[in-house]
N, C-alpha and C positions, 0 to 999 in steps of 0.2 A: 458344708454339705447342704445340698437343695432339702425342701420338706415338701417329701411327696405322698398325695395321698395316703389314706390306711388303705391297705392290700384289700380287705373289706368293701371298701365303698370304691375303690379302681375298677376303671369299666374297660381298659385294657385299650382306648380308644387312638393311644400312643401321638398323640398331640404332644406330648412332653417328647418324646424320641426326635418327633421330627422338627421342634423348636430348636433343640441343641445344639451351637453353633459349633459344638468343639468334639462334637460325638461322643460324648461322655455317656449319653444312657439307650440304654438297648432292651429291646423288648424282649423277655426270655419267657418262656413256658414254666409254670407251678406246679406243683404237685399235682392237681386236678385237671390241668391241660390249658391253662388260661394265661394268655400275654402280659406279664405284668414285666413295670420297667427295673431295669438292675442299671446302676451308677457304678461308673470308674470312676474311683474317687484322683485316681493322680490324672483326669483329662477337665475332670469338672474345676471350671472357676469360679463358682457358685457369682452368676451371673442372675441367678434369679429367673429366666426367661418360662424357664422350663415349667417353675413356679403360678408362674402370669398365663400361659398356655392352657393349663390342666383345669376343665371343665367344674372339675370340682371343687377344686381350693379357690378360685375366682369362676362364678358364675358367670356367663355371658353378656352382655345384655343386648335384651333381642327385641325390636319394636315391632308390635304385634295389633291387629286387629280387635277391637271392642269386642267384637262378635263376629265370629269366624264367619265364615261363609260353608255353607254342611249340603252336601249332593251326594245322590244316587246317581252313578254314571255306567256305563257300559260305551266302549267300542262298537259302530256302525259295522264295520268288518270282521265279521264270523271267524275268520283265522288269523286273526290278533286276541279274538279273545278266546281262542281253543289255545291259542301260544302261551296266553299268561294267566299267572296265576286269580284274576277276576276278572276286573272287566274291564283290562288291558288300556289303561289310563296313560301310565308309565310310557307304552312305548308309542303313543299318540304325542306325549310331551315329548320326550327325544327327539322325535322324527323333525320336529318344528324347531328345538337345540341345531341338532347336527345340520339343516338346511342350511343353515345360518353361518354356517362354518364353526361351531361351537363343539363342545366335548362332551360327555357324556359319561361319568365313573357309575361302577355298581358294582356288586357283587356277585364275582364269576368261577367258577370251577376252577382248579387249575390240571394238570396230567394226570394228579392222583388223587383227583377228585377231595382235596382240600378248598377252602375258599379261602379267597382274596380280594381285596378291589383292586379293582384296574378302571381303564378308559377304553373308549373307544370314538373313533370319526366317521367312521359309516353306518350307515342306518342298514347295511350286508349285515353288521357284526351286532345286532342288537338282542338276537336269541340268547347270547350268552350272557347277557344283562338280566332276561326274562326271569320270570318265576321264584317263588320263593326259594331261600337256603337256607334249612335249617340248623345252621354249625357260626359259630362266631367267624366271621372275614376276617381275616387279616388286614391292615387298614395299610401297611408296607410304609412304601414314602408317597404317598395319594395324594396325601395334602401340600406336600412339595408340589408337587406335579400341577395340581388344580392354581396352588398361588403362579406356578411359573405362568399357563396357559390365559390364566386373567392379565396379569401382568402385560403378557403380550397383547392386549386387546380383544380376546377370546371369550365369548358366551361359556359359561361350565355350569352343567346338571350335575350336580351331588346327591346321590341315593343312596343311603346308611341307616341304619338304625339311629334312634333319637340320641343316643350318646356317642354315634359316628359323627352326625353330623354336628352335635355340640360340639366334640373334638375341635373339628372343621373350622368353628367358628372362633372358640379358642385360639386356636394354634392362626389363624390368618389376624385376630388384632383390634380390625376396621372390617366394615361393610365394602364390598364391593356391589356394583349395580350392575356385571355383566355373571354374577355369581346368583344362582337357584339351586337351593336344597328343598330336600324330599326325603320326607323319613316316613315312617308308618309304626300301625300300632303293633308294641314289639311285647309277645309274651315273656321272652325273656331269651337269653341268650346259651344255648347247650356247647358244652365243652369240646374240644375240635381231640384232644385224645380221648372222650368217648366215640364220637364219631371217627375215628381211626380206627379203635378195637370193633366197632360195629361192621366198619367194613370187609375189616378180616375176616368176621362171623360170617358174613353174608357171600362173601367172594368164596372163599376157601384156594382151591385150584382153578379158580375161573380166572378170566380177566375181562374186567367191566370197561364198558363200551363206552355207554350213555347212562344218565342220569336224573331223574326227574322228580321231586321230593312232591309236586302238586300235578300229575299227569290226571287229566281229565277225561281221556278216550274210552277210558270201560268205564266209568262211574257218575261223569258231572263235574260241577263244583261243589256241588254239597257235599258229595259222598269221593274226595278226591283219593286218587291211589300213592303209594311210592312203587314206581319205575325204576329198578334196574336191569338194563339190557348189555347181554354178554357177549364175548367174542367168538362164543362157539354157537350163537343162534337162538340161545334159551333166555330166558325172563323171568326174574321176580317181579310178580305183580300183587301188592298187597295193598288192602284199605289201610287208610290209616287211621281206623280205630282196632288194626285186627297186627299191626305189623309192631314187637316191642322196642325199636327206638321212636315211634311215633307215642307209645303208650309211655315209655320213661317221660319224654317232654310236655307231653301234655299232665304229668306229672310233678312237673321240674323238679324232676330229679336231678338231673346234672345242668342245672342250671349257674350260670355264674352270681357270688354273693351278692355284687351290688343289683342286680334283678329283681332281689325281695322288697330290695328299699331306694327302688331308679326316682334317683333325682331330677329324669327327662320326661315323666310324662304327661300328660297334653298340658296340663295347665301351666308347665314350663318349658314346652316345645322350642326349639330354637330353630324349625324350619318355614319356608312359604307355601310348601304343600305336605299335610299328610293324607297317606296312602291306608286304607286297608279292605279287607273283605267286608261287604254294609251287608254280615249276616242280619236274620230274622228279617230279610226288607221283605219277605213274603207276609210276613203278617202285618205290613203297614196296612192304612186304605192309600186311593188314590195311584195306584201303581199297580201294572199289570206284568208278572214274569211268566213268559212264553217258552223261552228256555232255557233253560239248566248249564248256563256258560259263564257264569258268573259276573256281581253287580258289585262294582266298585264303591265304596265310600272314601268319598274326597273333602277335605276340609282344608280352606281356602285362610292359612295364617296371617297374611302379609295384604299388601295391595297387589305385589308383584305376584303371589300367587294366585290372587284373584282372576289378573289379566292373562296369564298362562291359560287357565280353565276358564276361563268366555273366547281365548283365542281359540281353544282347539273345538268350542262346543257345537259349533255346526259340524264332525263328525264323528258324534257322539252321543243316546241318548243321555240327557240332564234334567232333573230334578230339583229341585229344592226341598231338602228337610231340613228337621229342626235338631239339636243336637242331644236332647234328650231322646230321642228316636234312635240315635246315632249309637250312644253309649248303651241302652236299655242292652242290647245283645250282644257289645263288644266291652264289659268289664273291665280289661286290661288296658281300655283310652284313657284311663281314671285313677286305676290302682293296679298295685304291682299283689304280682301272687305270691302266697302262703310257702314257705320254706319246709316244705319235708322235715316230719323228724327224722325219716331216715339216711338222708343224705349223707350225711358224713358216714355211716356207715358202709352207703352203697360205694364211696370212693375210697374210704379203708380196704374194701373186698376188690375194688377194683386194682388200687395198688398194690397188695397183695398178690397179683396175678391171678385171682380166684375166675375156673376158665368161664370164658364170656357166657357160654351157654347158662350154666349155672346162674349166673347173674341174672341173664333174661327170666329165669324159670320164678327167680326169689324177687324180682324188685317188676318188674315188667311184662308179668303176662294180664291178660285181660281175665281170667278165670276170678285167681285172687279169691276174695271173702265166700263167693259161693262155691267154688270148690271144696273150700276149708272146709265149711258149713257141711256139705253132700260127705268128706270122708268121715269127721265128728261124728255125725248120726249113722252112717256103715259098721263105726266102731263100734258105736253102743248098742245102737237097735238092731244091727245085721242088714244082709244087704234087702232081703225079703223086703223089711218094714220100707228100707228107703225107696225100694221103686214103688211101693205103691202111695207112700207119701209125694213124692214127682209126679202119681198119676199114669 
């Protein structure tokens, strides 16, 4: 039998599924809703492969840049960066892939509004690349797909979270030179059967249309919404400091384990470009924000990622910072976050079938301590005392 990760430290990236030559391991769903792999023990030849693939039991090795290269960037074109989630980097590099005749994988929607990666060859089809998603992707057979398309001579963009694209790197072996990966800074990864029961909450009798987890039209970048739009004309339109599967995540709550303790981040990166939102660039000096459409932070791994971002910078404003500027507002380039002690509780109640609503009210509303605090003092001092202590 192969020896494969502890279920703990599995980032579900399934580089081991799609090494398998004999189809022996399959990705199945945990109790908490996360892809972890299951072995047929009468198909496995214990070939080892599976072993040599998986990002964690063999690190990569990934030739990296002294000193990255670290930018403030933004898109030239106003509706590239209303389209994405900052300051529409991503689809400035695709366009330049796909010209080429190359490919393009990310992370897309699919019918029922689950994610996936997939590909695509038209720079038509690149909106469904766009914008963050916040639910684990399924990685499928992608990495098949990317080795078949290099194989044939093909340019391939790779965009995953830092342990997709380890996977990637994993699972193919050897470097390829027609192959560019792009991860970004990843808070962590939310469970895709919470994000199922979410949607039920949120649908009920409706059926959803479109979906948008970073819509910027009522709010900016700073203050971004989640968009869902219905089939009957109606809309949820909520902040996401105000909506509770934004307020769970930014909790990590249903965050997956190896997230507390991600062996991908920056300082073992295994891509040529990462992506993320360069919050707080308002308080640098030297840089002027006009408006509110968000400013990409790009850091430049490789040499190959260097020359990508000086290819596309004449249409693009670019910057140079420095990388402690970089991290001061993005925590999570550095260190992974704190594990809830409630956690395991919240997925007890959740498997439990304890109804969703409930859930949101106990683990996910924004009131929380100050409410608590406001009934406490109603009880003891009446309601009198508390509104004239509120003023």
């Amino acid at each position: 039998m192969p020896v494969l990760c502890e279920e703990r430290l599995c980032t579900g990236c399934g580089a081991c599924e799609n090494k398998c030559p004999f189809h022996a391991i399959t990705m199945v769903e945990n109790a908490e809703g996360f892809l972890t792999p299951s072995v047929n023990q009468e198909r496995c030849k214990e070939c080892g492969l599976c072993e040599k693939a998986c990002p964690i039991l063999k690190d990569p090795a990934f030739p990296k840049l002294s000193e990255p290269g670290v930018y403030a960037c933004w898109s030239h074109d106003r509706e590239i960066r209303e389209l994405s989630s900052s300051g529409g980097v991503f689809s400035l590099i695709a366009r330049e892939v796909l010209k080429e005749g190359g490919v393009v994988f990310g992370a897309a929607f699919d019918e029922d509004f689950g994610v996936h990666h997939t590909y695509i060859e038209s720079y038509e089809d690149i909106d469904s690349l766009r914008r963050s998603k916040y639910v684990q992707s399924r990685t499928g057979d992608s990495y098949k797909a990317a080795e078949g398309f290099l194989k044939a001579g093909r340019k391939v963009l790779y965009v995953g979270t830092p342990c997709q694209v380890a996977g990637l790197i994993g699972y193919l072996g050897k470097p390829y030179e027609l192959l560019t990966t792009c991860n970004f800074v990843c808070y962590g990864v939310p469970s895709p059967k919470v994000w199922r029961n979410y949607l039920s909450y949120r649908t009920a009798n409706k059926k959803l249309k479109a979906l948008s987890f970073r819509d910027k039209k009522n709010s900016g970048w700073k203050q971004y919404t989640l968009r869902m739009d219905y089939e009957d004309g109606t809309s949820y339109v909520k902040k996401a400091n105000d909506d509770a599967y934004f307020i769970g995540f930014g909790r990590s709550l249903f965050s997956r384990l190896c997230c507390f303790d991600c062996r991908f981040r920056y300082s073992n990166t295994k891509a040529d470009i990462t992506l993320a939102d360069f919050w707080g660039i308002e308080k640098l000096q030297g840089i002027e924000i006009k408006e509110d459409q968000g400013v990409s932070l790009v850091l430049t791994n490789t040499p190959q990622g260097e020359a990508w971002i000086q290819r596309i910078s004449e249409r693009m404003f670019i910057q140079k910072r420095t990388f402690e500027e970089a991290a001061s507002s993005n925590p999570k380039l550095v260190s992974s976050a704190k594990q809830p002690s409630n956690r395991a509780k919240f997925f007890k109640d959740l498997n439990d079938q304890v109804d969703f609503d409930r859930l949101v009210k106990r683990y996910m509303s924004n009131t929380g301590l100050k409410s608590e605090i406001k009934k406490l003092i109603k009880g003891i001092l009446g309601e009198e005392t508390l509104k004239k202590l509120m003023g």
